[in-house]
C-alpha positions as CSV (number, residue, x, y, z in Angstrom):
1,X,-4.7,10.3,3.2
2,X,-6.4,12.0,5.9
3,X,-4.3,15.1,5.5
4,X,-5.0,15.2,2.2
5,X,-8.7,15.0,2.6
6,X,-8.1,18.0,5.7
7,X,-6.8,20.4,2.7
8,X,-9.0,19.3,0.1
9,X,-11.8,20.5,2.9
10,X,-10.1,23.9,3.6
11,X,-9.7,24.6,0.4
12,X,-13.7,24.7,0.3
13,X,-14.4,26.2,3.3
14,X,-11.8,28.7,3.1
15,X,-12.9,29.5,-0.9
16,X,-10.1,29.6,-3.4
17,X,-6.5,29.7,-2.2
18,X,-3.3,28.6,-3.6
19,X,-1.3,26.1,-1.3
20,X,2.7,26.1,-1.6
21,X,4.2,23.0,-0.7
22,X,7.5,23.6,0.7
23,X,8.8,20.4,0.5
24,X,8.3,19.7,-3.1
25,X,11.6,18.5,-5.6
26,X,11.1,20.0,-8.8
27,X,12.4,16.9,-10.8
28,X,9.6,14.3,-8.6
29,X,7.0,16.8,-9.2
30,X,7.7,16.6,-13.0
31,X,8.0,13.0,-13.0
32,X,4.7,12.3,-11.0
33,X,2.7,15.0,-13.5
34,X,4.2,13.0,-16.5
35,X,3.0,9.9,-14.9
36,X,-0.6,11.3,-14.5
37,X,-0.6,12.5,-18.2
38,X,0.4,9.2,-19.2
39,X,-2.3,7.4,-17.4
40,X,-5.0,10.2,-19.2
41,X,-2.9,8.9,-22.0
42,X,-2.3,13.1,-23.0
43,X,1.0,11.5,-24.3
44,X,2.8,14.9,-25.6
45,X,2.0,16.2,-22.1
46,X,3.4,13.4,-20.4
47,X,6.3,13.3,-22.7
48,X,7.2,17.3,-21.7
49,X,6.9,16.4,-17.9
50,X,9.0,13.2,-17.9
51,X,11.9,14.7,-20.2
52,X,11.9,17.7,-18.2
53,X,11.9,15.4,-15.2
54,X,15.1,14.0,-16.5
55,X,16.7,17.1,-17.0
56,X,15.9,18.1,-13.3
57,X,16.8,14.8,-11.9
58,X,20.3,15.8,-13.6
59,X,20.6,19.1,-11.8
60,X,19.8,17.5,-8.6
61,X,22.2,14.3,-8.8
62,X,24.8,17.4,-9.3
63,X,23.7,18.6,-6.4
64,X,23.3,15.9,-4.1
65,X,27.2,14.8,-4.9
66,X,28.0,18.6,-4.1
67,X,26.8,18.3,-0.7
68,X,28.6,14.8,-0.1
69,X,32.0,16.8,-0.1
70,X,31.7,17.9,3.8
71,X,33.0,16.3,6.4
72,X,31.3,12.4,6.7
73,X,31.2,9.9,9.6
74,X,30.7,6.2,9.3
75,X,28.2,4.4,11.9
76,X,30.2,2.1,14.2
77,X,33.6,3.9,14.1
78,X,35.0,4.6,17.6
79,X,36.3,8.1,16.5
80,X,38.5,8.5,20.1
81,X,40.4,5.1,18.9
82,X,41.1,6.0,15.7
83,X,44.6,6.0,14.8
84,X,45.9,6.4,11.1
85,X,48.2,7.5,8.9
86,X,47.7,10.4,6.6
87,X,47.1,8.6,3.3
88,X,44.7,6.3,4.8
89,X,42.8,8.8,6.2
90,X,42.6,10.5,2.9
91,X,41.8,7.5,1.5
92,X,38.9,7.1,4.7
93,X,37.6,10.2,3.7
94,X,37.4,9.9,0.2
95,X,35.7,6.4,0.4
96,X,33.1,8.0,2.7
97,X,32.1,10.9,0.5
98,X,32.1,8.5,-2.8
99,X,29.3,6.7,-0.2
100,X,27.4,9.3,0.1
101,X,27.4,10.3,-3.5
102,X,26.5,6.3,-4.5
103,X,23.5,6.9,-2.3
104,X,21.8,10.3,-3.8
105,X,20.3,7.2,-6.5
106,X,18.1,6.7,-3.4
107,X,17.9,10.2,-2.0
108,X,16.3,11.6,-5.8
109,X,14.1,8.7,-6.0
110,X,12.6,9.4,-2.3
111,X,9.2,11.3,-1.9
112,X,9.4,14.2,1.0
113,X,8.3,12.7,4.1
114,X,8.7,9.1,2.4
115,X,11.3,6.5,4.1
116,X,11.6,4.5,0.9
117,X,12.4,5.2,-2.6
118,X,10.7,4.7,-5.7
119,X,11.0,1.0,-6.8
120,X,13.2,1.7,-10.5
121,X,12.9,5.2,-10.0
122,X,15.4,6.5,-12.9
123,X,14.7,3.9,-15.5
124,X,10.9,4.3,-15.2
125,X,11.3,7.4,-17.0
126,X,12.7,6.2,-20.2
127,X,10.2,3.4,-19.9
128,X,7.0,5.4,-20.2
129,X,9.0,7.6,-22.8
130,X,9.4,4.6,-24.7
131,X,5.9,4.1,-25.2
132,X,4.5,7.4,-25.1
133,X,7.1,8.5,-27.9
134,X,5.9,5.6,-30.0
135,X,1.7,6.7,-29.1
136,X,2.6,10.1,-30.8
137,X,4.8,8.5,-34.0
138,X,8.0,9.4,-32.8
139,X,9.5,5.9,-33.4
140,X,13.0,7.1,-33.3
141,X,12.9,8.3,-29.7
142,X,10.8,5.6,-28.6
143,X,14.1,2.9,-29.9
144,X,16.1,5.6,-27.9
145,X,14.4,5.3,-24.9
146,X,13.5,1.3,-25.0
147,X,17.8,0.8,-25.1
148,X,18.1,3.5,-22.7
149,X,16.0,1.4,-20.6
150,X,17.9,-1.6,-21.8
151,X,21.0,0.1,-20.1
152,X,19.3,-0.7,-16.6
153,X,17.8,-4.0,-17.6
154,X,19.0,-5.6,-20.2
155,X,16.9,-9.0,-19.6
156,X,13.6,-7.1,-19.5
157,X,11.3,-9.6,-22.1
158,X,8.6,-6.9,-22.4
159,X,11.2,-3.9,-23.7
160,X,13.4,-6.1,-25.7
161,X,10.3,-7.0,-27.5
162,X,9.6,-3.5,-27.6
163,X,13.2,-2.6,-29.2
164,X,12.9,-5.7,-32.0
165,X,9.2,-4.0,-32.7
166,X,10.6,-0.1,-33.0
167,X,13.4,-1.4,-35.0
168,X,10.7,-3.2,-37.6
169,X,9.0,0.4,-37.9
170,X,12.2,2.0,-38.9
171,X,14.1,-0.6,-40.5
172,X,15.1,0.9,-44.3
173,X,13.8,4.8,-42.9
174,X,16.9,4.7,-40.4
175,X,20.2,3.6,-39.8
176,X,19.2,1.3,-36.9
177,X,22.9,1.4,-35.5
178,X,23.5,4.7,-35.1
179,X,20.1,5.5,-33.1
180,X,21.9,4.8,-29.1
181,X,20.7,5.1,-25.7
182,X,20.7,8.5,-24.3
183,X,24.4,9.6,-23.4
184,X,22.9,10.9,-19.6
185,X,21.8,7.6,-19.0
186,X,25.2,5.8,-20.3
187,X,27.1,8.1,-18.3
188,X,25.1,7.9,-15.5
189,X,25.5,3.5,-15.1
190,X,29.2,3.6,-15.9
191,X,29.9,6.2,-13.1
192,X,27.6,4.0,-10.8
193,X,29.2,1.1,-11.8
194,X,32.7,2.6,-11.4
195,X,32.0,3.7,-7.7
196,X,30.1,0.4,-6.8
197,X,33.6,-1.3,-7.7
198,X,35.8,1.6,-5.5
199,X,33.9,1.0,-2.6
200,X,33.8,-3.1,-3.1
201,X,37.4,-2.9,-3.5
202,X,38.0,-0.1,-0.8
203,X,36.0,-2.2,2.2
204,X,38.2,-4.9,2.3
205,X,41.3,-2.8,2.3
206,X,40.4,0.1,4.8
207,X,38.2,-2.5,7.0
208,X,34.5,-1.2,6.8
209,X,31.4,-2.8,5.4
210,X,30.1,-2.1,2.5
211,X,27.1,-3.9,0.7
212,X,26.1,-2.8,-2.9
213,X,22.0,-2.6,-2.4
214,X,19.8,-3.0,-5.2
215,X,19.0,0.7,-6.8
216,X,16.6,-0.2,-9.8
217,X,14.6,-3.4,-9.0
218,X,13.2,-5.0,-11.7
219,X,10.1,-5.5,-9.4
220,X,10.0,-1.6,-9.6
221,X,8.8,-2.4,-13.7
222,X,5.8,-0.7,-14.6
223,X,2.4,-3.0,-14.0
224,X,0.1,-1.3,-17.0
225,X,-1.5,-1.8,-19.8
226,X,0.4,0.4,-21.9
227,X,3.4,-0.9,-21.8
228,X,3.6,-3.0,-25.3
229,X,2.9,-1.5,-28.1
230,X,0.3,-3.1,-30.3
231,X,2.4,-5.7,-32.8
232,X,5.1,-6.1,-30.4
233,X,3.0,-9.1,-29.1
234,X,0.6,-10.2,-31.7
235,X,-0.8,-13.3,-29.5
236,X,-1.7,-10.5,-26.6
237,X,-2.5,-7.2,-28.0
238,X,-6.0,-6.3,-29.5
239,X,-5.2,-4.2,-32.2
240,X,-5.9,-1.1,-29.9
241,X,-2.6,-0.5,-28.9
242,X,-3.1,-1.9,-25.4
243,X,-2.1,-4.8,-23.6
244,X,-4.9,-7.1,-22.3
245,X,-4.9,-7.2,-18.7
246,X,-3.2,-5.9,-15.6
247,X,-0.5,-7.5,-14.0
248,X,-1.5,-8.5,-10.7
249,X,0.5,-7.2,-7.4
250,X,2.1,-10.1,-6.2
251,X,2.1,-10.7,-2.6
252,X,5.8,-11.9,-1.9
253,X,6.5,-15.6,-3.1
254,X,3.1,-16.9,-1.7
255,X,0.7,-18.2,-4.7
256,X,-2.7,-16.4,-5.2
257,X,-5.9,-18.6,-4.8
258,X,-9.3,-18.1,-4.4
259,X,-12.6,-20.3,-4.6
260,X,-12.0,-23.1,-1.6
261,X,-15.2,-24.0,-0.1
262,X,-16.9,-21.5,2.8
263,X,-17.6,-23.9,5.3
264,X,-21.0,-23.5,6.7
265,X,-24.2,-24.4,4.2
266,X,-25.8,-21.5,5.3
267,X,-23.2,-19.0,3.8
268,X,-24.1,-17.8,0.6
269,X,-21.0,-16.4,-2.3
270,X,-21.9,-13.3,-3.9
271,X,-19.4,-12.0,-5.8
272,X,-15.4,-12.9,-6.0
273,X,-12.9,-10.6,-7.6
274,X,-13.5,-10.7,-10.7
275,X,-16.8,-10.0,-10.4
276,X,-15.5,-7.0,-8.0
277,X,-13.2,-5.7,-10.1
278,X,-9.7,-6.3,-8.2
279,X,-7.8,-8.9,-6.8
280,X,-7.9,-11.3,-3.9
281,X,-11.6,-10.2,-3.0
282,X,-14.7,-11.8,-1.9
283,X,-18.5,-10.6,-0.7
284,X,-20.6,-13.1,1.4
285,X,-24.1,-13.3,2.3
286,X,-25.6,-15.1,5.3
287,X,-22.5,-15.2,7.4
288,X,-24.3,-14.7,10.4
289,X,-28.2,-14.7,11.1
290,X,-30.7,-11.9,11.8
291,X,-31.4,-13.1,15.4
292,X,-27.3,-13.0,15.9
293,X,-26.8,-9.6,14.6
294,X,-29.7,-8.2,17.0
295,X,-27.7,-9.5,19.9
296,X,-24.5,-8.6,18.5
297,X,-26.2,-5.2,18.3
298,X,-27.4,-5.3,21.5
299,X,-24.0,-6.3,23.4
300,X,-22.7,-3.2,21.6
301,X,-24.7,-0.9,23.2
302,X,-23.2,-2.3,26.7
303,X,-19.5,-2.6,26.0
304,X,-18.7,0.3,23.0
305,X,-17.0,3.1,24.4
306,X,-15.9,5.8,22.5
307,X,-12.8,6.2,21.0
308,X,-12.0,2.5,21.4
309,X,-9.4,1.4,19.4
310,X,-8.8,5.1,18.1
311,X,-6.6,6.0,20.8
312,X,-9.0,7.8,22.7
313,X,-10.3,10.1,19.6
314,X,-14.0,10.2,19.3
315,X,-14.1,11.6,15.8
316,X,-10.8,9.9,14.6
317,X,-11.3,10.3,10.6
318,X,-14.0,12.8,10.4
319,X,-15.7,15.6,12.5
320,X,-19.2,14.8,11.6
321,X,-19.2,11.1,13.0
322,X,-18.9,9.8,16.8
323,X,-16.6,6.4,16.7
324,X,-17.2,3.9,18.7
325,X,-15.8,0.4,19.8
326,X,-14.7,-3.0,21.8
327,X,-12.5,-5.6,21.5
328,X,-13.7,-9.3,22.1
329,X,-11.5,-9.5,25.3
330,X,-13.5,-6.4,26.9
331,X,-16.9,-8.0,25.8
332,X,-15.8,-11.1,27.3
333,X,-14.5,-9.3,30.3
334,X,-17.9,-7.5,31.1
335,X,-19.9,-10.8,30.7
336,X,-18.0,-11.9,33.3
337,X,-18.7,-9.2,35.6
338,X,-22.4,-9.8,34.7
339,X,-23.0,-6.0,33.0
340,X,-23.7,-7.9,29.8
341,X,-25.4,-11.6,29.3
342,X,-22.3,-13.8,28.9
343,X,-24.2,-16.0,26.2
344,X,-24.1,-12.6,24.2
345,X,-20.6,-11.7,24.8
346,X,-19.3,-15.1,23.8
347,X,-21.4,-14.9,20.5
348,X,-18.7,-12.1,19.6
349,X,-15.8,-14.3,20.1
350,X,-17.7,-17.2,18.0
351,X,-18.4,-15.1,15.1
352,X,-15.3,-13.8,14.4
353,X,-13.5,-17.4,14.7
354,X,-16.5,-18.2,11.7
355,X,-15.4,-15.7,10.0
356,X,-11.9,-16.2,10.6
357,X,-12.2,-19.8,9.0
358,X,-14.3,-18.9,6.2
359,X,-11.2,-16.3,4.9
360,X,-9.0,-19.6,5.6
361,X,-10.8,-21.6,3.4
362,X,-11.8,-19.6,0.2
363,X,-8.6,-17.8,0.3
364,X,-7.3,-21.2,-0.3
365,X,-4.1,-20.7,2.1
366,X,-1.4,-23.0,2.8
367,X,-0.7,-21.6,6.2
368,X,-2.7,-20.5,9.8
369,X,-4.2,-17.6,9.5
370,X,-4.2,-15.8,12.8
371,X,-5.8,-12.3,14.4
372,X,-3.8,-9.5,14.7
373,X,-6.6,-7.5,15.8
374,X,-10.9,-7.5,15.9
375,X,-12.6,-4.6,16.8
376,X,-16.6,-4.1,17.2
377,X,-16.9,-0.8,15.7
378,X,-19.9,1.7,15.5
379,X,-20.1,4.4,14.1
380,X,-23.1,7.5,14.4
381,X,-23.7,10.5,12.3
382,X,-24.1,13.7,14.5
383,X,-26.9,14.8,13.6
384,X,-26.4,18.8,13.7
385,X,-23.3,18.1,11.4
386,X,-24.3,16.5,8.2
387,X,-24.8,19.9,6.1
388,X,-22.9,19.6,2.6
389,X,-20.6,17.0,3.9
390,X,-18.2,16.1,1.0
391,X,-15.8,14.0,3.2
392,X,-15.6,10.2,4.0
393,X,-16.4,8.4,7.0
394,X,-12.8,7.0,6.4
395,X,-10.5,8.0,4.0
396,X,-9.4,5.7,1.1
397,X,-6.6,3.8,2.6
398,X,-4.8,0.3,2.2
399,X,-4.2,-1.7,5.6
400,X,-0.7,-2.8,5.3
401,X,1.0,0.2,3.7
402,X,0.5,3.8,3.2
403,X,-1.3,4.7,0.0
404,X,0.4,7.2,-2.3
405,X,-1.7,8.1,-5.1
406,X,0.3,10.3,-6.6
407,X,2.9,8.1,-6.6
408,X,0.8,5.1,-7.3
409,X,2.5,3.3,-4.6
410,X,1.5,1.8,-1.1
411,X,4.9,1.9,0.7
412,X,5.4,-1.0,3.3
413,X,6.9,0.8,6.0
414,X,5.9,1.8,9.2
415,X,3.2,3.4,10.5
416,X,1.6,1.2,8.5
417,X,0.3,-2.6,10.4
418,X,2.6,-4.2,7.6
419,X,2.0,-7.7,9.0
420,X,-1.4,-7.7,8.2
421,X,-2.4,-9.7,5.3
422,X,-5.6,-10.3,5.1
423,X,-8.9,-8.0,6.0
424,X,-12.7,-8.4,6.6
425,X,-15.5,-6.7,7.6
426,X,-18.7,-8.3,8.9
427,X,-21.7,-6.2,8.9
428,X,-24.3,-6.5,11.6
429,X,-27.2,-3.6,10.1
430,X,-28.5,-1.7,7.2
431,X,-30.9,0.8,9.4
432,X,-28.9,4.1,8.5
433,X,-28.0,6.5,5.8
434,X,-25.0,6.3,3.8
435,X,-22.1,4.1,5.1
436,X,-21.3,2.3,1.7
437,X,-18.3,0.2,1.7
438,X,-15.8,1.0,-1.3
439,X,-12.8,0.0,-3.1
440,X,-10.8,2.5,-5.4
441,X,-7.8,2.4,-7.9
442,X,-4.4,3.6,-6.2
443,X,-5.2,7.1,-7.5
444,X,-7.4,6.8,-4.5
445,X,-10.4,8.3,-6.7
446,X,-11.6,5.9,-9.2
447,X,-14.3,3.2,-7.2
448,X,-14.1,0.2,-8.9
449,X,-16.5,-1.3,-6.5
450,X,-19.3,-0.7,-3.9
451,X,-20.8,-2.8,-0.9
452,X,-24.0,-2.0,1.0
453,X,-23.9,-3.2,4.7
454,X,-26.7,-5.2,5.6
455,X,-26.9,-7.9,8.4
456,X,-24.7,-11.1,8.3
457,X,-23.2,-9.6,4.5
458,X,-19.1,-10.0,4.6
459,X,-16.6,-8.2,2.6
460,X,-12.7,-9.8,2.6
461,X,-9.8,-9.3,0.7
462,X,-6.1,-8.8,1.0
463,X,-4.6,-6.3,2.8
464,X,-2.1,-4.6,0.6
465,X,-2.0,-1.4,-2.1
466,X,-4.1,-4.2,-4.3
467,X,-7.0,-3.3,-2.3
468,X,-7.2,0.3,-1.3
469,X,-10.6,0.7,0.2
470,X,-12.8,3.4,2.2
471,X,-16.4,4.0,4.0
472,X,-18.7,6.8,2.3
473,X,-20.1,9.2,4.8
474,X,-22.5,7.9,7.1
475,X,-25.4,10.7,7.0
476,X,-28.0,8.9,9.0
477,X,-28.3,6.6,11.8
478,X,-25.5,4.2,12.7
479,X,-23.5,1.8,11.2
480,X,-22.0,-1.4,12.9
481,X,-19.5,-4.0,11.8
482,X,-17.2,-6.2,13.6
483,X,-13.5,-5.3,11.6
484,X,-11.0,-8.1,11.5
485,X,-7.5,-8.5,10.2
486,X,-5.6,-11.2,10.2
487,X,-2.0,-12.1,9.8
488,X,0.0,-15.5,8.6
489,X,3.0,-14.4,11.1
490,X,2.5,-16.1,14.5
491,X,4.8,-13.2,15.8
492,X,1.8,-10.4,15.3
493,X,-1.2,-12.9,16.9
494,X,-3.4,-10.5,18.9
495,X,-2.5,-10.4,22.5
496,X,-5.8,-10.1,23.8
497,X,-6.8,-12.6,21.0
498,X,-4.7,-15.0,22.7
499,X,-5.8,-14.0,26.3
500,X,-9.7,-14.6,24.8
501,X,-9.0,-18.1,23.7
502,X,-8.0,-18.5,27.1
503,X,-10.7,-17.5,28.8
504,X,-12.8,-19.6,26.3
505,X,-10.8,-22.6,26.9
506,X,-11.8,-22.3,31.0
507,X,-15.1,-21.3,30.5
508,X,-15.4,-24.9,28.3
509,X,-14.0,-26.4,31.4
510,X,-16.7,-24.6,33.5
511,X,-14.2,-22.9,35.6
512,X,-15.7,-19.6,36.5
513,X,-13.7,-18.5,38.9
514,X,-11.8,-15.2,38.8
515,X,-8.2,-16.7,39.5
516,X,-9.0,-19.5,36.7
517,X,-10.6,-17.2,34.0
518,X,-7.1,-14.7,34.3
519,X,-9.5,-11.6,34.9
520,X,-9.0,-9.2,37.5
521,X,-12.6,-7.2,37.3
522,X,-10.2,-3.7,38.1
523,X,-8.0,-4.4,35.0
524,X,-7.9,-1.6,32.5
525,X,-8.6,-3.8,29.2
């Protein structure tokens, strides 16, 4: 995302200029501009992009399976030791480049620069034809597409509602038998089929392992409102065409709650997420008091350093900002060594604990919720640098996967901290410019929701592509928070959490000793 804001930047400074990106596949460009025409519901426009997407995802399954035909190697074969005859090495061979070929399902439905594939990547096409065919009247290729669909899915409640509702349109105009699912598509699943049985068949026999993954999950379904035409559902459409309501991400097998009590009575709900538009959300008031974020404040000025937590990097998201930061080990660490009141270093630990219980609680979860990291963060507009700024203090981003708006995906993969499930921000001032916390739709554009900092105000939600989230420039002055994320996996705790509750636990025993408290005053922290 920050890339992306980079060129969008250089394309203003440097006026108009025409970028050509090398990496691009002509059929996933296709698909992802039909996609975007569908969601502007310009239904002929989308329906040109995805069929031509189809036509192009043809031409490059031909050849993928062309390149398969070189030599191929197997991981784990001891090459030096291998001993066979001649048919079973043809057979070897063969089995290895009919891998290779099973496997361009993933390669075509994989992004440039992406390590996973597009959830349902080849039947999403003929499920926003589907629906798109039947926007413009075209009810004949819409049946077409909802039993091409069918092909891939053939338990999916939504299109098979779709199919009986198509087939009510043209029942008496059309002879409902003869309209079929496309011929691409049927030939397309029985060769997949065919070579998912060869290579079953052919691992026991020639001795190597073989597992059949899971190409087109039905998880991968489309999550919009468009997907039902209106009629198919009488109880859930509202005559518009549309279908009420988003499906909500779900986030693995754990259930979605909201609403359990905050805690402390001075604490004070604002909004919840409803109210904020999205899911798994929350804003709080009154978390902390005035007098505690002027000494929160105050510690910050003795323990920030720049670049904290931003691997050195001063300006880590934008140019025209200086970052700034500490974790509650180093705060904790330095009021030990006396260069900032102790009191005051312990009141960071304590109010991220708070806030740490309070996400507990209204989040309603079954399980510990633990740090995986908490950062003090500040961060200062330069002030010879905020001349038509039309960038972000940072970027629109999710916190436990990388946001793809074109896509409109968050893929869970690494770089991305995807151990993190839950996120808040606790504000300690409102004395600067700018600075506004937002949340956006995954096109990474549309805010659907907008939080002014101010002292003791809280903002917490989940961590995944449900919530993609950013900071609007900060223009004036500077903005602190303490950032916290928190995991339910005891494997990702925060080590220097863990080291902190440490030093707490001695200092409650009143040993203040060096050797006791685990700090060596030299330590790089």
């Amino acid at each position: 995302m920050e890339v992306q804001q980079d060129l969008e930047n250089y394309k203003t400074t440097a006026g108009k200029v025409t970028l050509v990106d090398r990496e691009a596949r002509p059929h996933m460009e296709d698909y992802l501009a039909g996609v975007r025409h569908y969601d502007l519901e310009e239904y002929p426009l989308a329906i040109h992009f995805l069929e031509r997407a189809l036509e192009g995802y043809s031409t490059a399954d031909v050849e993928c399976r062309v390149l398969c035909e070189g030599p191929q190697r197997f991981e784990g074969y001891e090459y030096l030791d291998y001993k066979v005859t001649l048919y079973e090495a043809i057979a070897d061979h063969y089995m290895q480049v009919l891998v290779c070929q099973h496997e361009c399902v993933r390669d075509l439905a994989t992004r440039p620069g992406r390590l996973s594939p597009i959830d349902n990547y080849l039947p999403l096409h003929y499920d926003f034809l589907q629906f798109a065919y039947y926007r413009v009247g075209d009810y004949t290729r819409a049946l077409e597409c909802a039993r091409s669909y069918l092909l891939f899915h053939p338990d999916d409640e939504d299109v098979l509602d779709n199919e009986s509702y198509y087939e009510s349109l043209l029942e008496g105009l059309v002879d409902l038998p003869s309209i079929k699912p496309r011929k691409y598509a049927v030939m397309f699943l029985r060769r997949h089929k065919l070579e998912a049985h060869l290579l079953e068949t052919a691992a026991a026999g020639l001795g190597f392992s073989y597992t059949e993954p899971s190409y087109w999950s039905i998880s991968g379904s489309r999550q919009d409102e468009h997907r039902i035409p209106s009629g198919a559902h009488g109880d859930q459409s509202d005559g518009t065409g549309q279908h009420q309501g988003k499906k909500s991400m779900c986030k693995g097998d754990r259930e979605l709650r909201e609403g359990g009590p905050l805690l402390y009575s001075d604490v004070k709900f604002v909004y919840n997420s409803e109210q904020l538009n999205g899911t798994q959300r929350v804003l709080l008031d009154n978390v902390i008091s005035g007098k505690e974020c002027r000494e929160l404040q105050r510690i910050a000025t003795g323990i920030i350093l720049a670049g904290d937590g931003y691997r050195g990097k001063t300006s880590p998201h934008t140019p025209n900002e200086r970052f700034e930061g500490a974790t509650v080990l180093k705060a904790l660490k330095f009021g030990y060594e006396g260069r900032v009141p102790l009191k005051s270093a312990r009141l960071f630990y304590d109010v991220s604990e708070k806030a740490r219980k309070i996400v507990e609680s209204y989040f309603m979860l079954n399980s510990t919720l633990y740090f995986s990291y908490t950062h003090l963060v500040c961060r200062t507009a330069l002030p010879d640098q905020q001349g038509k700024r039309n960038d972000l203090s940072h970027p629109i981003h999710a916190d436990n996967c990388l946001l793809d708006p074109e896509a409109n995906e968050c893929w869970k993969e690494p770089p991305a901290y995807t151990f993190r499930d839950y996120s808040a921000l606790l504000y300690m001032n409102s004395d600067f410019e700018g600075g506004e916390f937002i949340f956006t739709e995954m096109d990474a554009k549309t805010v659907t929701a907008s939080v002014k900092p101010k002292c003791g105000r809280m903002i917490s939600f989940s961590s995944g592509g449900e919530n993609p989230h950013g900071v609007k420039a900060v223009t004036k002055g500077q903005r602190c928070a303490v950032a916290l994320w928190f995991t339910l996996n005891p494997l990702y705790r925060e080590l220097e959490r863990i080291q902190a509750d440490e030093v707490i636990a001695a200092l409650n025993q009143e040993r203040l000793g060096p050797t006791e408290l685990g700090i060596n005053p030299k330590d790089e922290l």
